[in-house]
N, C-alpha and C positions, 0 to 999 in steps of 0.2 A: 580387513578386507576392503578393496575398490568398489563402493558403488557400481564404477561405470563397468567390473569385470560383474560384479551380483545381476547386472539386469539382463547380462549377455545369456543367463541360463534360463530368464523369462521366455514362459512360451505364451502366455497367456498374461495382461496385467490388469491386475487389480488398482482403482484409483483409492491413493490413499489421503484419509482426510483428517484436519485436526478439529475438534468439536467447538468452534468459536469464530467470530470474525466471518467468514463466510462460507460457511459449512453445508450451509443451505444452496446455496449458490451454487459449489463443486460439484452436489451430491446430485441436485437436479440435471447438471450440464453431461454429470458421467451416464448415469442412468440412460439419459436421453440420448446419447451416442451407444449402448448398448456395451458397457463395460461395469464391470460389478465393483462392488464399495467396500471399506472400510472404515470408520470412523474412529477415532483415540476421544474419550470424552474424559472429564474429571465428575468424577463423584460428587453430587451435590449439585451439578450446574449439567448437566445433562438431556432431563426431561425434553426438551426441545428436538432432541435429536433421536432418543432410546422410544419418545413417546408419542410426542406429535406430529415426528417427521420418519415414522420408524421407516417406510416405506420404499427411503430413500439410501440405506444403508441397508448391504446386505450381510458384513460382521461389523460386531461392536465389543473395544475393547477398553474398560473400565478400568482406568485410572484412579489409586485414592490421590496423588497429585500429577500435574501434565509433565513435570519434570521425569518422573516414573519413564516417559515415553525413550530416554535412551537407557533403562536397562534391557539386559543380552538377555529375557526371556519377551519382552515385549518388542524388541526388535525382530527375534529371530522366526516370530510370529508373522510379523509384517513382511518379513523375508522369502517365510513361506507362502505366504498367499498371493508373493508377485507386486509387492505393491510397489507404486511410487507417487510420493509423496507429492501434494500440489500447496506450498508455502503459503500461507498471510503474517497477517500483522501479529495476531495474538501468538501461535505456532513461532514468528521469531522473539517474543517478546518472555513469553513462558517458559519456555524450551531455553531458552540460552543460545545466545552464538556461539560461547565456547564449545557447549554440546552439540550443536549444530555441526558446526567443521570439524570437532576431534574425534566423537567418540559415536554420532551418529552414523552407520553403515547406511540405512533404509534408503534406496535413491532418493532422491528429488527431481523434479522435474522444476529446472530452473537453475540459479546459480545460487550456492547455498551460502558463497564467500562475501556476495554481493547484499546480499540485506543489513551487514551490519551498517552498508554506508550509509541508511538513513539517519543513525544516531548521529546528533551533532556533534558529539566530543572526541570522534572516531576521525585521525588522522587524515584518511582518504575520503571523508564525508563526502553528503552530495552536495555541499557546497564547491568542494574543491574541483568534482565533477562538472560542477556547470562554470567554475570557472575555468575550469580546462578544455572543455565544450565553447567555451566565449558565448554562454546563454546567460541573457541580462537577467540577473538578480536582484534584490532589495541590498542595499548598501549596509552594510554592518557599522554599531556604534559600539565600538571595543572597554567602553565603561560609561556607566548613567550621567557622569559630569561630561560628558559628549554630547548631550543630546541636543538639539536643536530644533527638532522638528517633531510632528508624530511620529510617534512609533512603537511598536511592536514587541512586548517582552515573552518569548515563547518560553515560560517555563515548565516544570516536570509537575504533573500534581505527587502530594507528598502519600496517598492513596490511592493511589491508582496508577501503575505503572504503564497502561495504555493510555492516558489521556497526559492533554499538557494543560495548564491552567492560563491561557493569555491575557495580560494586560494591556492597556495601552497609556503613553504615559509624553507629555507634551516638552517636560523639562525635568532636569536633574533633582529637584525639590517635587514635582510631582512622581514621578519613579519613584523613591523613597517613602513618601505617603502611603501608594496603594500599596507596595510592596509588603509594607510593615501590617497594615489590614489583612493582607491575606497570611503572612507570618501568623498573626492573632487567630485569626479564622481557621489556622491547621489547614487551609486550601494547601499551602507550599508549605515546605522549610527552606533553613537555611542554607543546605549541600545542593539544591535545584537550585535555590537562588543565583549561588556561585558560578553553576554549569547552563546559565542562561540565556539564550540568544537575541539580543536587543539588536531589531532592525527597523529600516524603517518602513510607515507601513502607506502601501501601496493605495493609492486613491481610484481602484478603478474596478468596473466589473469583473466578478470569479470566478473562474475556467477551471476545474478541472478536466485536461486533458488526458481521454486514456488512451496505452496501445498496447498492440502486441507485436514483440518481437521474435524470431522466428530461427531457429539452433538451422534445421533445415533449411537454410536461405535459396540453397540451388532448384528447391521445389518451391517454394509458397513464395521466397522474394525476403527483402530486407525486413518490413513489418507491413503491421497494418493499423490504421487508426479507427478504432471503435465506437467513438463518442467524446461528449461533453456530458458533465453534469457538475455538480454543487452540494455542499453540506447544508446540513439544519442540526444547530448547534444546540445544547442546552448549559443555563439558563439564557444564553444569550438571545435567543429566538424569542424569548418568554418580555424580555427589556424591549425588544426592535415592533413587537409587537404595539406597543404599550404610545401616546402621545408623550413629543419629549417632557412639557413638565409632570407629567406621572413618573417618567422615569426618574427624574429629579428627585422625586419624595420616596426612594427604595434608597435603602442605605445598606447593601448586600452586592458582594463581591462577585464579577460577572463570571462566567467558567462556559471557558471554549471548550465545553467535551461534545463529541461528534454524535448524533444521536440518529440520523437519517439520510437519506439523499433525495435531490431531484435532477431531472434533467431539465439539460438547456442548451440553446445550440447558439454558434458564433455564426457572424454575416461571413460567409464565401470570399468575402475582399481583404480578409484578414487570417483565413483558414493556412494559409502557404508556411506563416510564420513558424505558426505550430508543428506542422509537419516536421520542415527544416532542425528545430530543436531535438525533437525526436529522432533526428538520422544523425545529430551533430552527438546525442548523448548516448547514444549507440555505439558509433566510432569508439571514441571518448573510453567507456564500459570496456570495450572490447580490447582495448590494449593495459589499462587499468586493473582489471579485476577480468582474465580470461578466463572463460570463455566468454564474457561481456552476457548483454543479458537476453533471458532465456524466455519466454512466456510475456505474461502482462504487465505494464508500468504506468505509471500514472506523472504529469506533470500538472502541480499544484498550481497555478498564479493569477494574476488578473490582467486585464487588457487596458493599460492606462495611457494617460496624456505623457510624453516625453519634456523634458527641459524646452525640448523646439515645438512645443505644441503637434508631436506627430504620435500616433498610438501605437502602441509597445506592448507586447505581450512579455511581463516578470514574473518569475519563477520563483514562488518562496518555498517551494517542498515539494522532492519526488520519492514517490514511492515504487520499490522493486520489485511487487510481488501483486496479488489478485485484488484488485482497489478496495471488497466487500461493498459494492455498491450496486443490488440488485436494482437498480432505475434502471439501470443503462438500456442493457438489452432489451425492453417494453418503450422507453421513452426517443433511443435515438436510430435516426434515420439511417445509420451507415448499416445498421442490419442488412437492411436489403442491398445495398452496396456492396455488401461481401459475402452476399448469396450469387449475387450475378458474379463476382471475382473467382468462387470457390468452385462455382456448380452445384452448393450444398446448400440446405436451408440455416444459415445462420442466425440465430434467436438471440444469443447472449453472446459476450465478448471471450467467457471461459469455453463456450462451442469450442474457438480457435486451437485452442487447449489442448483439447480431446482431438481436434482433426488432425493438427501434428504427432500425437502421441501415436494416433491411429496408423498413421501412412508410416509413423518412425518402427511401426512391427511389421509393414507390411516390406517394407525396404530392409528390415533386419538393420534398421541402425538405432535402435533403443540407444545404446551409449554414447550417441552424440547429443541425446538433449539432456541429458541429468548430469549431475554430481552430485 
C-alpha cells in the first residue's frame, strides 16, 4: 500500500510519535495545535513518556523492541488511528532505512528517502549535497598520512549507534596515537575506524542553523528560518570546563556525544549567508532525492576566517528531520517573526509542523506532504 493513497482516507489525523530523540518536543507542539498523539515506546526506556509525560500522549504502544514498529499489527494500528509519522534521529537510526523505505506503510510527514543521506557512507550523502548545493564545506583528508593541519576524525562509537566518538588529531603519527587509545578503551573499533571521516577542523564560532521547509510552497513559501542554537557535549563540556593544565593531567579519551542545547544568535551582517545555503540545499534535495525536503532541517557549521581573511559560514553536518533541540523555540527571536509571518502564535519551530499539516486537511492535500 501507498502512504500517500493511506492518508487520502484520513479524515481526521493523529500525530504519530517515535518514543526518543524528541518525543517531547512533537507531543507538546501536537497537543498544543489541538491534534491527538500517539507514541511507539520501547520497553524498558519508556517511563519518560508512559509516566512523566503521560499527558502528552493520548495512545501508547509498547514495543519489546523499536524494530517491532514495522510489523503489520503495529502498523496497521497506526493506520487506524490516522496517524502520521513526524521522523528524528533515533526513529531513523532504530527503525532502519531499509524498513523505513520498503516495508514501512505508516505516512510520514517528511521525506522518508531523504534521511539516509546523513549517513556518511551513503553514496548521495550530505556531503555530496552540499557539494552539489556549492555550500562551503570542511575539506576532506582521504587517509591519516594526509594530514597536515587540524583536524577532525568523526568516527562511529562502537556502543552506541546514535553518537559518534570525535577526535582531533594534528599529524599522521598523532591520528594513530589517539586512535589506538580509544581502540583500547572500546570507545571505537576497528570497522568505524575504517568508515571514518577525517576533516578538517574548522576554527570558528558554531551555528547550528535550523529551518523549515514547506511540501505546500504555494501557501506558506519556500521555508522558513527558525533559529540558531549549539550543542553541550559530553565528556567534552566536562575537559573545556577545566584550566588548560588540569586538563593536561586527565589521561581519558574525550567523546563528542550530544547531551544538550543552547541557544545563540548570529550578527544580522552575516544572517543572508545562511539563508542562501538553505534555498541552495533545497533546490539541490529537490531534484536529488524528490520530493526534496519536507518539514525541519538543520545546518551544522561555524562562521570562520576564509584563506582571504573574509568570514565564511562551513558546513560540517546537516540534519533532515526535527533537530531535538527544545532551546530553540524559548531561546530564539524568530518566534515572533513568524508569528507576525503566520498570523498564528508560534512558540517552537515543530508549531510550523502542525500548521502545515493543519491547512494540508483543510485544503484536502494530506498527500502532498508525506511519503
Amino acid at each position: 500500500m501507498d502512504p500517500k493513497k493511506i492518508v487520502e482516507d484520513y479524515k481526521e489525523v493523529t500525530i504519530g510519535i517515535f518514543g526518543s530523540h524528541s518525543a517531547k518536543e512533537i507531543g507538546v507542539s501536537a497537543k498544543a495545535w489541538g491534534f491527538k498523539t500517539v507514541i511507539v515506546v520501547q520497553k524498558g526506556r519508556d517511563k519518560l513518556y508512559t509516566k512523566f509525560n503521560k499527558h502528552l500522549y493520548d495512545h501508547v504502544l509498547v514495543l519489546d523492541s523499536f524494530k517491532d514498529m514495522v510489523n503489520e499489527e503495529v502498523q496497521q494500528k497506526l493506520i487506524e488511528l490516522n496517524a502520521i509519522l513526524i521522523p528524528n534521529r533515533s526513529f531513523a537510526v532504530y527503525v532502519g532505512y531499509e524498513n523505513i523505505e520498503k516495508r514501512l506503510k505508516v505516512p510520514i510527514y517528511g521525506n522518508r528517502y531523504l534521511l539516509r543521506a546523513e549517513e556518511r557512507n551513503e553514496a548521495k550523502n550530505q556531503y555530496y549535497l552540499l557539494e552539489k548545493a556549492k555550500i562551503r564545506s570542511p575539506i576532506e583528508f582521504k587517509s591519516p598520512e594526509r594530514i597536515d593541519r587540524l583536524v577532525i576524525v568523526k568516527v562511529q562509537q562502537a556502543k552506541n549507534p546514535l553518537e559518534r566518538a570525535f577526535f582531533y588529531a594534528i599529524s599522521p603519527e598523532d591520528y594513530y596515537r589517539q586512535a589506538e587509545e580509544l581502540l583500547k578503551a572500546g570507545v571505537i573499533n576497528e570497522e568505524g575506524l575504517k568508515k571514518a571521516r577525517i576533516e578538517e577542523y574548522v576554527l570558528g564560532a558554531r551555528f547550528n542553523a535550523n529551518f523549515h521547509s514547506y511540501a505546500l510552497k504555494d501557501v506558506f513559501g519556500n521555508f522558513d528560518f527558525v533559529g540558531f542554537s549549539d550543542r553541550r557535549q559530553v565528556n567534552l563540556q566536562g575537559f573545556l570546563n577545566l584550566p588548560a593544565r588540569e586538563q593536561l593531567k586527565i589521561n581519558l579519551p574525550i567523546k563528542n556525544e550530544e547531551i544538550g542545547h543552547f541557544g545563540v544568535t548570529m550578527r544580522e551582517s552575516k544572517q543572508e549567508t545562511v539563508y542562501e545555503y538553505a534555498e541552495k540545499l533545497i533546490t539541490t534535495c529537490l531534484e536529488e532525492y524528490p520530493p526534496g525536503i519536507i518539514g525541519l532541517f538543520g545546518l551544522q557549521g561555524a562562521m570562520a576566517y576564509s584563506p582571504k581573511e573574509e568570514l565564511e559560514f562551513v558546513v560540517f553536518d546537516v540534519s533532515f528531520r526535527v533537530p531535538g533541540d527544545p532551546a530553540i523555540g524559548p531561546t530564539s527571536p524568530e518566534m515572533r517573526n513568524l508569528s507576525l509571518k503566520h498570523g498564528v502564535k508560534i512558540e517552537d519551530p515543530l508549531d510550523l509542523s502542525m500548521l502545515e499539516i493543519r491547512k494540508a486537511i483543510e485544503l484536502e492535500r494530506l498527500s502532498e506532504i508525506v511519503t
